[in-house]
C-alpha positions in Angstrom: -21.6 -212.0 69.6 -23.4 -208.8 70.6 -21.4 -206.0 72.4 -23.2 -203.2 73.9 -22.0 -200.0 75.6 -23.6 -198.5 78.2 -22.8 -194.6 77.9 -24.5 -194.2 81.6 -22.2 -196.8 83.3 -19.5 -196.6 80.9 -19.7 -200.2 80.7 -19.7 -202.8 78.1 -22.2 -206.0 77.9 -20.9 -208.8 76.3 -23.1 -211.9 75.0 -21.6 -214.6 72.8 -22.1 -218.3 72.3 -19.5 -220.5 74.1 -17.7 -221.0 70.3 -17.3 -217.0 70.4 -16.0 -217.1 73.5 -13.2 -219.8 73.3 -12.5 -217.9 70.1 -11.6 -214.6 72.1 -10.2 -216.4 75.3 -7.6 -218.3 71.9 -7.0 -214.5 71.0 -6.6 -213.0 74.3 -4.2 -215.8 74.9 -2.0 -215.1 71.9 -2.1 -211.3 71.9 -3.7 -211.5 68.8 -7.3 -211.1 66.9 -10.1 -209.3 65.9 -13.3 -211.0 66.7 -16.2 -209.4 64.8 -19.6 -208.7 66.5 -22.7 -210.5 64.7 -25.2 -208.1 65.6 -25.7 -204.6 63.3 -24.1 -201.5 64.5 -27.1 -199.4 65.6 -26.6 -196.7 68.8 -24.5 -198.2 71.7 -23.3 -201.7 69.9 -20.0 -202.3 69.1 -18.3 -203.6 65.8 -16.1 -206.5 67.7 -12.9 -207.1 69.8 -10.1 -206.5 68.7 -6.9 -208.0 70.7 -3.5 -207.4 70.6 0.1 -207.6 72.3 1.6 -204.8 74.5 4.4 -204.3 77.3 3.0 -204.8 80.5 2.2 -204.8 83.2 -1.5 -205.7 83.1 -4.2 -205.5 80.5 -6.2 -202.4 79.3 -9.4 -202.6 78.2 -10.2 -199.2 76.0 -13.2 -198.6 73.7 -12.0 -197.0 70.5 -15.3 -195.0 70.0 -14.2 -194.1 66.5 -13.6 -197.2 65.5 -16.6 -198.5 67.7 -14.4 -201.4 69.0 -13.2 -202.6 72.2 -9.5 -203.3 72.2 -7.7 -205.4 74.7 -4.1 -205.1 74.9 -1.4 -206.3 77.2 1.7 -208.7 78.8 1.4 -212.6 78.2 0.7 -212.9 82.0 -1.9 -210.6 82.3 -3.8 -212.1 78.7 -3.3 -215.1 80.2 -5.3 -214.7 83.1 -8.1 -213.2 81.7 -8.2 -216.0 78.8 -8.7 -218.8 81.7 -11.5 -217.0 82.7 -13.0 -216.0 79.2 -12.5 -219.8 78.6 -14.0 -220.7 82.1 -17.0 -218.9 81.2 -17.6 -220.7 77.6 -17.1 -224.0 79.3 -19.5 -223.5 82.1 -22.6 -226.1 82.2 -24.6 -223.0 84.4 -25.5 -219.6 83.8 -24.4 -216.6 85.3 -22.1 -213.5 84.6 -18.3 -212.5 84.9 -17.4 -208.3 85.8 -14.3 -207.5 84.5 -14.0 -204.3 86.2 -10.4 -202.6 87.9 -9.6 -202.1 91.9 -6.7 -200.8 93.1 -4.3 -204.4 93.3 -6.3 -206.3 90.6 -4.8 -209.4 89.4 -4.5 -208.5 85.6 -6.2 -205.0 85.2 -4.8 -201.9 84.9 -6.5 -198.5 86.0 -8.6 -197.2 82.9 -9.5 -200.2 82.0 -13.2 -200.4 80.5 -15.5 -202.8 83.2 -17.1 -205.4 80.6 -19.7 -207.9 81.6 -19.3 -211.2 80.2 -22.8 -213.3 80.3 -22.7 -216.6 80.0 -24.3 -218.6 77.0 -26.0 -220.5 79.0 -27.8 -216.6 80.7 -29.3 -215.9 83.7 -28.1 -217.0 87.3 -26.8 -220.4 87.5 -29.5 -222.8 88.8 -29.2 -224.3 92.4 
């Protein structure tokens, strides 16, 4: 898995093999785990994931910049949500991307709440 934050857009790139990705949608989905990052630490990458529970409502998505890891943290619901589509995204045939990002009224986000793009292992735009 290789996690990259972008300090213009404040955003984080996420790229992972469908295995790594079923393995953070099981985490999100329990409220619990720390999945590790394969790439080296070298300017904007990111150690890993680490997941755990909080009171809700929602999920936050923070960067711990001392830490250099993204942390996700919230309700069962919320998780829950956002592990279907972590899972949807490993289990994909076709390629494409998945933004995470918070509106006003999101589903399972709260405000401040890091936008992540998820890529699928499969890359690119899925084929028509």
């Amino acid at each position: 898995m290789r996690l990259v934050s972008d300090p213009v857009f404040g955003e984080v790139d996420l790229t992972a093999t469908a295995e790594e990705l079923a393995a953070l949608s099981l985490a999100v989905g329990e409220g619990d785990g720390f999945i590790g990052a394969t790439s080296p630490l070298d300017g904007d990458t990111l150690a890993g994931i680490e997941v755990k529970k909080a009171s809700g409502p929602g999920v936050l998505i923070e960067l711990d910049a001392t830490r250099q890891v993204l942390v996700i943290s919230g309700d069962p619901g919320a998780r829950a949500i956002l592990a279907a589509n972590l899972q949807t995204m490993a289990t994909a045939e076709e390629g494409g991307h998945l933004h995470i990002d918070y509106f006003p009224d999101h589903a399972y986000l709260v405000e401040g709440s890091v936008p992540v793009v998820v890529n699928s292992p499969h890359g690119g735009m899925p084929v028509r």
